[in-house]
C-alpha positions as CSV (number, residue, x, y, z in Angstrom):
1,X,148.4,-21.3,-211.1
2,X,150.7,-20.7,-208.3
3,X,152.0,-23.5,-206.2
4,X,150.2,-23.9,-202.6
5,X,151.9,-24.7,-199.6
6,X,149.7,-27.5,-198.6
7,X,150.1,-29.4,-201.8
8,X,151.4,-32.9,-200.9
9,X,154.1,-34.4,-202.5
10,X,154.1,-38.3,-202.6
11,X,157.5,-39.8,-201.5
12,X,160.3,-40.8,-203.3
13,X,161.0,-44.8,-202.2
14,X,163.1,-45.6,-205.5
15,X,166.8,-43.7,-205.3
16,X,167.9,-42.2,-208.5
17,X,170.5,-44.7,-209.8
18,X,168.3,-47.8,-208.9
19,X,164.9,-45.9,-210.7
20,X,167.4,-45.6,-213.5
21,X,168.3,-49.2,-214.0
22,X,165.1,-50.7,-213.1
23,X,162.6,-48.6,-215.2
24,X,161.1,-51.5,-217.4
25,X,159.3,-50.6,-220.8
26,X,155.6,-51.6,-219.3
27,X,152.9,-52.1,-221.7
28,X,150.3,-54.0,-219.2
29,X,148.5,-52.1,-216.8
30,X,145.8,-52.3,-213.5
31,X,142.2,-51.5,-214.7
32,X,142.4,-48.6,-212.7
33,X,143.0,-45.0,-212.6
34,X,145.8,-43.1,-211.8
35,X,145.2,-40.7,-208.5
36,X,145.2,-36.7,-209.3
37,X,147.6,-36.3,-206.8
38,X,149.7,-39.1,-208.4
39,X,149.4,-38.1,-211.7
40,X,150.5,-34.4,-210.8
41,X,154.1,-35.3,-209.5
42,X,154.6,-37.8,-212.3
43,X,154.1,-34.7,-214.7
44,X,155.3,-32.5,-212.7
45,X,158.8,-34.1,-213.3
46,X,158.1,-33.6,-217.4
47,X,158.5,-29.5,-216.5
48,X,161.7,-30.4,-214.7
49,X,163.7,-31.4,-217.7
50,X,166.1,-29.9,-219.7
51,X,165.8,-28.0,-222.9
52,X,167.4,-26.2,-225.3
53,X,168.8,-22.7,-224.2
54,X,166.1,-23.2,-221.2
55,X,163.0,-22.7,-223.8
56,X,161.2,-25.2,-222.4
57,X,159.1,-25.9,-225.7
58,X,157.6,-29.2,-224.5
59,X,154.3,-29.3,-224.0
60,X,152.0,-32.3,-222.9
61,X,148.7,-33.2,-223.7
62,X,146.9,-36.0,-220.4
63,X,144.4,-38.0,-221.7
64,X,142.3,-39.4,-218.8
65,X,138.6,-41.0,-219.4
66,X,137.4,-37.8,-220.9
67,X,135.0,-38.1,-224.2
68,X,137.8,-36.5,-225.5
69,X,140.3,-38.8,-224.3
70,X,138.5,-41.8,-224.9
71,X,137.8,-40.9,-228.7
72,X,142.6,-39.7,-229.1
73,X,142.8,-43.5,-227.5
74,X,140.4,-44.8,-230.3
75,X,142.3,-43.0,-233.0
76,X,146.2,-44.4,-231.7
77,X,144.7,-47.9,-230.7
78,X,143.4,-48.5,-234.6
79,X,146.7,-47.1,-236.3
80,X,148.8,-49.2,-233.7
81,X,147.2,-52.4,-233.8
82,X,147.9,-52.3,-237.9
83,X,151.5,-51.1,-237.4
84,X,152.2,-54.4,-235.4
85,X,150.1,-56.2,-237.6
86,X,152.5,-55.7,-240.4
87,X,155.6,-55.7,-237.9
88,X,155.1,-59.0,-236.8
89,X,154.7,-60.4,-240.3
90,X,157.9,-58.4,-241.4
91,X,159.9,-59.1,-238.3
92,X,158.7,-63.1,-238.4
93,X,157.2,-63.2,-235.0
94,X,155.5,-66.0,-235.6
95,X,158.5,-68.4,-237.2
96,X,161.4,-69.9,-235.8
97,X,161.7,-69.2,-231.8
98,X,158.5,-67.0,-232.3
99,X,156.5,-70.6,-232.3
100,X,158.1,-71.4,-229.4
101,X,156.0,-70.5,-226.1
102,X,158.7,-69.7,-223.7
103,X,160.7,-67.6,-226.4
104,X,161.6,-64.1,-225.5
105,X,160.5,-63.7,-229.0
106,X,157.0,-64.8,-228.6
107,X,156.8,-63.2,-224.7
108,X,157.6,-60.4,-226.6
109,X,154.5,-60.6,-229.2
110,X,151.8,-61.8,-226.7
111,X,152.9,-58.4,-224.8
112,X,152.9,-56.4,-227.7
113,X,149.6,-58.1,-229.1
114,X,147.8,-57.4,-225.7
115,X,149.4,-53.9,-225.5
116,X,147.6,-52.6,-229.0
117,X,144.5,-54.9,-228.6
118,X,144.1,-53.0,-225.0
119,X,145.3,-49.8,-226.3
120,X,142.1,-47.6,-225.7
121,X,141.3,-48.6,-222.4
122,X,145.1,-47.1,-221.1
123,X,144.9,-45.7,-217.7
124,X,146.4,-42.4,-218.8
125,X,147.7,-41.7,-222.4
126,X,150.2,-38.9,-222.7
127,X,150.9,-36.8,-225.9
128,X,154.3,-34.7,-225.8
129,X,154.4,-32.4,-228.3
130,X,157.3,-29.8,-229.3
131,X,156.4,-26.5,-229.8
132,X,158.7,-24.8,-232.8
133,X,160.4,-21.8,-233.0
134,X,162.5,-22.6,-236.0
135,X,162.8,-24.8,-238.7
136,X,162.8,-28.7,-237.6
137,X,166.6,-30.1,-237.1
138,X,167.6,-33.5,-236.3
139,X,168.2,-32.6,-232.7
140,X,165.3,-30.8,-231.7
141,X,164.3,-34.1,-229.9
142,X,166.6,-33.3,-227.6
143,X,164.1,-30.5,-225.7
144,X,161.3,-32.9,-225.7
145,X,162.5,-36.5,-225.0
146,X,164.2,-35.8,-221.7
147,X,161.3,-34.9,-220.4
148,X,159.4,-37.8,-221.7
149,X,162.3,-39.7,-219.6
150,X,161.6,-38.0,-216.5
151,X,157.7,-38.7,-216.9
152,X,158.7,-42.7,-216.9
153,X,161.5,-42.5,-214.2
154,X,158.9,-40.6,-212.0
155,X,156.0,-42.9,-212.3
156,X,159.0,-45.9,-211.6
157,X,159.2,-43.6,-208.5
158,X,155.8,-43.7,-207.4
159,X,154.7,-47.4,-208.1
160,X,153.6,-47.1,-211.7
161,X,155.0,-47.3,-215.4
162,X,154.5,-46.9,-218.7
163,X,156.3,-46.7,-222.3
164,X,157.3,-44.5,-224.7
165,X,155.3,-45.2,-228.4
166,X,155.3,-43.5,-231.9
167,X,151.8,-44.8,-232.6
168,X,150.7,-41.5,-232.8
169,X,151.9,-40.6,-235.9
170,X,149.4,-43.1,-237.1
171,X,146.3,-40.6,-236.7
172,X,148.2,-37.5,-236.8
173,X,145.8,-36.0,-238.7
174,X,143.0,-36.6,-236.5
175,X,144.4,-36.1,-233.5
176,X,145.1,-32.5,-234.4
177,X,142.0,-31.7,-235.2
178,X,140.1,-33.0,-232.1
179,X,142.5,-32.1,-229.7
180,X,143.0,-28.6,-231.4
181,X,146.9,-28.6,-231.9
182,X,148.2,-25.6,-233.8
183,X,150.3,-26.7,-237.3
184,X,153.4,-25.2,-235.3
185,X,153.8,-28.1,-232.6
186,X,154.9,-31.4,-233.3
187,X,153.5,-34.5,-231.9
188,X,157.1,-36.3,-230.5
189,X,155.6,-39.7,-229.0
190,X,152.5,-41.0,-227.2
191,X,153.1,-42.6,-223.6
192,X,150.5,-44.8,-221.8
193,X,150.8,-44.9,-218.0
194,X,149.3,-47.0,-215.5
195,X,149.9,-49.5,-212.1
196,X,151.5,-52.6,-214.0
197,X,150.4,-55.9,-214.1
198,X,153.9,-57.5,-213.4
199,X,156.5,-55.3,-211.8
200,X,159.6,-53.7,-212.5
201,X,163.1,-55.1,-212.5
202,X,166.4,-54.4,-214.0
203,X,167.2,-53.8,-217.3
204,X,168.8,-56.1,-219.6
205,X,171.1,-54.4,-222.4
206,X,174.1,-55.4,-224.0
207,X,177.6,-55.0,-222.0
208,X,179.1,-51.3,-221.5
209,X,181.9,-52.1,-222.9
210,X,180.1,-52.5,-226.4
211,X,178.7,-48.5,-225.8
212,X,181.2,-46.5,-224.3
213,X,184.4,-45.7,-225.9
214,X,187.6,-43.4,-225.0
215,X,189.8,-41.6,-226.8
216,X,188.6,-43.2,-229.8
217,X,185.6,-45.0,-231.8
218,X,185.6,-49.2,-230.8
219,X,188.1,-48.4,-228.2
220,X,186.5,-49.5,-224.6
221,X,188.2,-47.8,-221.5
222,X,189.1,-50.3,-219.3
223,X,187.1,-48.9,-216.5
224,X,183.8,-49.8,-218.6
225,X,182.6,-52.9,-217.0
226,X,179.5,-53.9,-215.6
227,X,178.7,-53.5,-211.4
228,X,178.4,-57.2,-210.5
229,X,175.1,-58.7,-211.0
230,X,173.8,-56.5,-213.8
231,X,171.7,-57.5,-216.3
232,X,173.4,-58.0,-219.6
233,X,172.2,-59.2,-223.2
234,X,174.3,-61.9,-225.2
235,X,176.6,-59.6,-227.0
236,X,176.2,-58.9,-230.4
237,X,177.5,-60.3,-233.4
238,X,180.2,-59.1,-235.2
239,X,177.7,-58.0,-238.0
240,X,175.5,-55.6,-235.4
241,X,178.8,-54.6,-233.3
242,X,182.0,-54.2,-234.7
243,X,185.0,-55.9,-232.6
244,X,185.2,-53.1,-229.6
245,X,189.1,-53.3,-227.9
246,X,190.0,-53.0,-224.6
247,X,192.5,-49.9,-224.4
């Protein structure tokens, strides 16, 4: 399908660098659906991104409120709801801070908790998928996820969200076979969209100091530093972050 000239575009309101450092992980949606029109130019971003040698081997599978769709959301919602079972055992969720109610620890679970006990009733649930042309290599990723990037940045853009899972390598098998996907593609992640409950903000991560190095590994430049009033994790301890320098 050619494009057509009086295809509307929604507007941009969220500049690059500010989509960039405000594009939460959201796992709570609207109970609604995302507009056509809407959900076009948030994929149409996905075809925008870069890939290896220009091969463009991503391909994306939208999963609306289709039989279909409904019965892919099924499969993913069981296999994730076990997966965090287990996690939060493993991870001890529910000891320590996890017990305590305003613990980043326990917001954390009640998100997650609601986020795979609501799983199959997502708004929109996206499956990118890598078609092969050689053998897999560790960095084949690299002509898939930057599109699944560009699919979060753009629905930032356009006053919605959404987060990049795994959870579909938990009905793999399944999947496959009722959405028809040949034995050459691989499924790379699963991404549920939708209008959040909440809103987005910026991004807390740990000082730039502690990820950028010059000239050499745990050397910081002295130009990596923070723009005032961003965001920042504690720093990490000496055990998950060896001593950085300032050169």
């Amino acid at each position: 399908m050619t494009a057509d000239e009086n295809t509307h575009r929604a507007k941009d309101v969220v500049g690059l660098l500010e989509g960039l450092s405000t594009t939460r992980a959201i796992r709570r949606y609207v109970d609604e659906p995302i507009p056509e029109d809407v959900l076009r130019d948030i994929m149409f971003a996905a075809t925008r991104a870069p890939s290896g040698s220009n091969r463009q081997p991503f391909r994306f599978l939208v999963l609306t409120d289709s039989a279909v769709a409904q019965q892919a959301k099924a499969l993913i919602a069981v296999g994730a709801q076990k997966m965090w079972a287990q996690k939060r055992v493993n991870d001890g969720y529910d000891v320590g801070t996890g017990i305590q109610a305003d613990s980043p620890k326990s917001r954390m679970a009640n998100v997650m908790q609601e986020y795979v006990d609501n799983f199959a009733r997502v708004p929109v649930l996206v499956l990118a998928c890598l078609v092969r042309y050689r053998e897999p290599t560790p960095s084949e990723g690299a002509s898939v996820y930057p599109a699944c990037q560009n699919i979060l940045l753009a629905a930032r853009a356009l006053g919605y969200g959404g987060v990049l899972t795994g959870f579909q390598a938990f009905a793999e098998t399944e999947l496959r076979e009722l959405l028809h996907i040949p034995d050459d593609t691989a499924l790379a992640g699963a991404i549920t969209l939708g209008k959040p409950v909440g809103h987005h903000g910026p991004v807390r991560r740990v000082p730039m100091d502690e990820l950028i190095y010059g000239d050499q590994w745990g050397t910081s430049p002295l130009w990596a530093i923070d723009p005032p009033g961003t965001a920042v994790m504690a720093r990490r301890t000496p055990a998950e972050n060896p001593t950085v320098t300032k050169k």
